[in-house]
C-alpha positions in Angstrom: 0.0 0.0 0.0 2.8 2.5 1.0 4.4 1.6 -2.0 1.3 2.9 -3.9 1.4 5.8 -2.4 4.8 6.9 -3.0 4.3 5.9 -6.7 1.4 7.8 -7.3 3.3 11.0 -5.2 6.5 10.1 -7.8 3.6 10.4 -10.6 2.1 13.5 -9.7 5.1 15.2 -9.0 6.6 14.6 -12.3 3.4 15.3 -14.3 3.6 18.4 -12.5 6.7 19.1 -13.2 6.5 18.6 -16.4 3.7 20.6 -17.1 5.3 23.4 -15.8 8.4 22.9 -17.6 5.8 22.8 -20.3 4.5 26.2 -19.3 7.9 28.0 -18.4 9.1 27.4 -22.1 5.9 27.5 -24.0 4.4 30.8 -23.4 1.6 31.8 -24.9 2.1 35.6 -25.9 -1.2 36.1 -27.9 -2.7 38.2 -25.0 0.4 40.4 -25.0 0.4 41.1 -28.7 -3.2 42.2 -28.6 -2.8 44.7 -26.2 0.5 46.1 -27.5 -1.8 46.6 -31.1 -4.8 47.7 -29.0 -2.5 50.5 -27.4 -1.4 51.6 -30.9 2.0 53.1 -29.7 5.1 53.7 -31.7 7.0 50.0 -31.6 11.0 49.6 -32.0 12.3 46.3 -33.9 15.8 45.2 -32.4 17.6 41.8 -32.1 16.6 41.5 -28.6 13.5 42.2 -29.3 9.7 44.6 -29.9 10.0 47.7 -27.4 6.9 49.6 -27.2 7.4 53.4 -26.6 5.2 56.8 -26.6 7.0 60.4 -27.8 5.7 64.0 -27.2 6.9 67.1 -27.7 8.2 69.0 -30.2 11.4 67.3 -32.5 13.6 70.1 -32.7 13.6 70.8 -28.8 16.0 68.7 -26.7 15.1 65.1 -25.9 14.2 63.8 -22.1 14.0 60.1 -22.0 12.0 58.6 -19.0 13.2 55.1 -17.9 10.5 53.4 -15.3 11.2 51.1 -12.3 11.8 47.5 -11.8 7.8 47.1 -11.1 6.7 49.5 -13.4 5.7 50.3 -16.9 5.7 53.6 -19.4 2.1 54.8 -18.1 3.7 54.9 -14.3 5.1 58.7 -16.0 1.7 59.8 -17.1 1.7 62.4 -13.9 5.2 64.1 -15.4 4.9 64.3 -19.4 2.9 67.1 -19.8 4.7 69.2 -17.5 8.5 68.8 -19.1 6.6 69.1 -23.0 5.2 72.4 -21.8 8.6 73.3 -20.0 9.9 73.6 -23.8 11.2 69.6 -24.0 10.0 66.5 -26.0 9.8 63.8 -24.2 10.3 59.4 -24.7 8.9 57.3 -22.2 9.1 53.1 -23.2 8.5 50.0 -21.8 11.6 47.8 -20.5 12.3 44.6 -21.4 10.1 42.0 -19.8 7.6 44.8 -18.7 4.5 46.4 -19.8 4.0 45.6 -23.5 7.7 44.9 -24.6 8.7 42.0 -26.0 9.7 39.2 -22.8 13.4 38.1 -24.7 14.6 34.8 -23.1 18.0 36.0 -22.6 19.7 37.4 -19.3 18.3 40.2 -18.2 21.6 42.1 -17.6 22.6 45.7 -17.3 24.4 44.8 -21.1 20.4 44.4 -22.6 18.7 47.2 -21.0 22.0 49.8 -22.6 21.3 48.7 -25.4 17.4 48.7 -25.6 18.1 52.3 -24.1 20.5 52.8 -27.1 18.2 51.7 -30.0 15.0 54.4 -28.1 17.7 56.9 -28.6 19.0 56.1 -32.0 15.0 56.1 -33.3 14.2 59.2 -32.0 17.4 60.3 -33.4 18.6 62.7 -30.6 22.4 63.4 -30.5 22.9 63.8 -26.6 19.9 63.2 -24.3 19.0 64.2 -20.6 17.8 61.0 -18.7 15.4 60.6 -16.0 15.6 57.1 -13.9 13.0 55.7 -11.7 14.1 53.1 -8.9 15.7 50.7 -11.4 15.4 53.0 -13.7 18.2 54.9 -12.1 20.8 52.6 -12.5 20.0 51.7 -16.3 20.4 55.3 -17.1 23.5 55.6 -14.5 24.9 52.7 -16.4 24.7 53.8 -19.8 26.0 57.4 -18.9 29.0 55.8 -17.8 29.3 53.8 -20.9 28.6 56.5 -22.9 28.8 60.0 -21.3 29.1 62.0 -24.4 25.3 61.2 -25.3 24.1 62.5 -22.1 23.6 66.1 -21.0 22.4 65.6 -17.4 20.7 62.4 -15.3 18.3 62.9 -12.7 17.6 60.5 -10.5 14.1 59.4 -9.0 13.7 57.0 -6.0 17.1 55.5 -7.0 17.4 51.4 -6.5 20.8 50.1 -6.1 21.7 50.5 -2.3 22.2 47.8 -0.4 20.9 46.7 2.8 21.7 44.1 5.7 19.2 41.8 4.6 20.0 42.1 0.8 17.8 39.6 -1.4 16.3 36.0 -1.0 19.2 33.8 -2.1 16.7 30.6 -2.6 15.5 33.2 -6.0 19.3 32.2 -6.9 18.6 28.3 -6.7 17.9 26.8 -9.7 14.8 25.0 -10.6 13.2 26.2 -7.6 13.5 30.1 -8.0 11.6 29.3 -11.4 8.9 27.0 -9.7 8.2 29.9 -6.9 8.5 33.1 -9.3 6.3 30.6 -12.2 3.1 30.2 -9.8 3.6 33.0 -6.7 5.7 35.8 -8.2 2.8 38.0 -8.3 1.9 37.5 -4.5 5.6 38.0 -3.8 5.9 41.4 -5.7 2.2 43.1 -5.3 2.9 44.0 -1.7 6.3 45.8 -2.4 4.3 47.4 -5.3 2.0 48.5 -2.7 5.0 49.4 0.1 6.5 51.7 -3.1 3.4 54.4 -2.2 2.7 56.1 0.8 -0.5 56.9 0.9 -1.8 53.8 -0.7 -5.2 54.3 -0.5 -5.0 57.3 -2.8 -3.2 55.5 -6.0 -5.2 51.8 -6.1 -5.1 52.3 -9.6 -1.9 52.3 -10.4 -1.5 49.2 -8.1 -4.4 47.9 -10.6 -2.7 48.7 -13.4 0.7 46.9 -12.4 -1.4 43.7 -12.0 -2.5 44.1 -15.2 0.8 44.0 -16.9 2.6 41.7 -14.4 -0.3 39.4 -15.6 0.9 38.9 -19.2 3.2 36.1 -19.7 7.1 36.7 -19.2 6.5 38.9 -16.9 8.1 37.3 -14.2 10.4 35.1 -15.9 12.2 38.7 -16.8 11.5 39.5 -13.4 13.5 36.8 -12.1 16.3 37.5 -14.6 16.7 40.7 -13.8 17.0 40.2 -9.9 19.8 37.5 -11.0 21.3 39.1 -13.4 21.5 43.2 -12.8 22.8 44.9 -10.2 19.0 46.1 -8.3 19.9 45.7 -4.9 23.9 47.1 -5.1 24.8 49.4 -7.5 27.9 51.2 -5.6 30.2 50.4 -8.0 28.2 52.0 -10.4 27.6 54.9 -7.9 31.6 55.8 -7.8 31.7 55.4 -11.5 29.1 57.8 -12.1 30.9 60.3 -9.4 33.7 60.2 -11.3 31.9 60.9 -14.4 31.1 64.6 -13.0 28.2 64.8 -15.2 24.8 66.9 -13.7 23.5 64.6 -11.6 20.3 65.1 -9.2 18.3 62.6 -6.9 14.8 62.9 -5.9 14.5 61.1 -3.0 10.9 60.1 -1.2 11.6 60.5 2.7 9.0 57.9 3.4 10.9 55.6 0.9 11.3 52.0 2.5 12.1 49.9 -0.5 15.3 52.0 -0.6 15.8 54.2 2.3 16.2 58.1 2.4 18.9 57.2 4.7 21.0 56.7 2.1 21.6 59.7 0.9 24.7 59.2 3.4 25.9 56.9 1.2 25.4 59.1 -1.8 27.0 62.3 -0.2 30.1 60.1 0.0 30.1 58.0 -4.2 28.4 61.5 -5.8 29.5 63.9 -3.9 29.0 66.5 -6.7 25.2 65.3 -6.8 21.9 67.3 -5.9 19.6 65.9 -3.5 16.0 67.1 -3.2 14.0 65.1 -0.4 10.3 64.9 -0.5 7.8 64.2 2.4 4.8 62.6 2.4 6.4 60.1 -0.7 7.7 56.7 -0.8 9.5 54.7 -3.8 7.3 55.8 -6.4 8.0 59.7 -5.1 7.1 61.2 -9.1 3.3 59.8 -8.7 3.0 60.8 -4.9 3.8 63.4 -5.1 4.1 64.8 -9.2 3.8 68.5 -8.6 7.1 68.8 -6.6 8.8 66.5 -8.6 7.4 67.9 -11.9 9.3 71.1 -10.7 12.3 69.8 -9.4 13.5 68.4 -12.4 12.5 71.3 -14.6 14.0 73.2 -12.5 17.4 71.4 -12.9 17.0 71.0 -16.6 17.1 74.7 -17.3 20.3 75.6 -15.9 22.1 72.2 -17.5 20.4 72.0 -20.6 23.0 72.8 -23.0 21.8 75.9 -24.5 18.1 74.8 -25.2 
């Protein structure tokens, strides 16, 4: 009888098993492609990949490209366009790689891809030297492609930065093999929703947006690339990157939420010491996702830094 059991456990388990495996390798992207034509946005062909993106502004004013977080997606800039197009810029805003409605490559998801999907939005909008504007993530795919290529960027700003390390760091069973793919595969979305949710202070306020990350996070890939990119890009320590950029001396400014807790204001310490040249501007009453808290402020702050290093707009 016990030897029943256990074969029928042995059984389920691999039929399981493979029907994940199944699942992991065969994903079904017709969902994703629907919305991506639905939305009708401008699309980019590269060799990694489709990348949706969305341009305003006039084309012979200087170009502001808007990276978005880890978690989010081109929409999560909606509250800042229409302030830096009427500030006299025009503005590119896209979806990463593995996010909103960009293609899901099955490749690692390295600091290497995301230059270079940053490259080929640059290249199509044909601007010669570009100010960038980072979110979480964000920050560090713009910090790492100044520092790869400083003489296409004018200034970088900075908004609720990623990349600082804490005591606790990151889950190092994600690192295990097999089993980081079974847990991201069937509970990555209960894993990430609540530090979706922790990146806004006054939650009750911007459900929406928490909605509308569950939306995307819901198309397949999603957390596959999620996965990749915890593996395989610096997200949770980016110092080296940090003293690179100090040392690049270009305008820098970070626009830090003071109720922050996915990375703490606290570290501006740290900053002061890699970027010493940088500008801080703290903002209360904001966590992570500081440029939809609280959009007015931030709106201003980075105008306000644009017009004195904009390079003779």
């Amino acid at each position: 009888m016990k030897s029943k059991v256990f074969l029928y456990f042995i059984s389920a388990l691999s039929l399981f098993s493979l029907v994940t495996i199944y699942q992991y390798h065969n994903e079904d992207m017709t969902t994703l492609v629907a919305a991506r034509k639905a939305a009708g946005d401008e699309l980019i062909n590269s060799e990694a990949g489709v990348t949706r993106y969305q341009i305003f502004g006039e084309r012979n004013t200087k170009t502001v490209i808007l990276v978005h977080s880890f978690n989010g997606f081109l929409e999560s800039w909606n509250p800042n366009v229409n302030s830096l197009v009427n500030a006299g810029y025009r503005v590119v805003l896209y979806d990463l790689f593995g996010r909103g409605l960009s293609d899901r490559p099955r490749v690692n998801y390295d600091l290497r891809l995301f230059r270079r999907q940053l490259a080929s939005v640059i290249s199509e909008v044909g601007a010669d030297k570009v100010h960038l504007v980072g979110s979480s993530f964000g920050c560090v795919i713009v910090s790492d492609y100044a520092n790869h290529h400083p003489e296409k960027v004018e200034s970088i700003v900075m908004v609720g930065p990623a990349g600082w390390p804490n005591e606790n760091g990151r889950n190092r069973l994600l690192d295990t093999p097999i089993i980081g793919e079974l847990v991201f595969h069937y509970f990555g979305q209960q894993i990430l929703r609540p530090k979706v949710e922790a990146y806004l202070f006054n939650l009750s306020k911007f459900h929406e947006v928490v909605e509308e990350w569950d939306t995307f996070a819901s198309y397949p890939g999603f957390m596959r690339s999620a996965l990749s990119t915890l593996r395989n890009s610096p997200v949770l320590d980016y110092t080296d990157g940090w003293k690179k950029l100090g040392n690049l001396g270009k305008p820098t400014m970070f626009i830090w939420g003071k109720q922050d807790v996915s990375f703490p204001y606290s570290n501006t310490e740290k900053l002061s010491k890699l970027i010493p040249h940088a500008k801080v501007v703290s903002i209360e009453d904001a966590a992570h996702w500081v440029n939809i808290e609280q959009a007015e402020e931030v709106n201003n702050a980075i105008a306000s830094f644009l017009s004195v290093n904009n390079g003779g707009l």
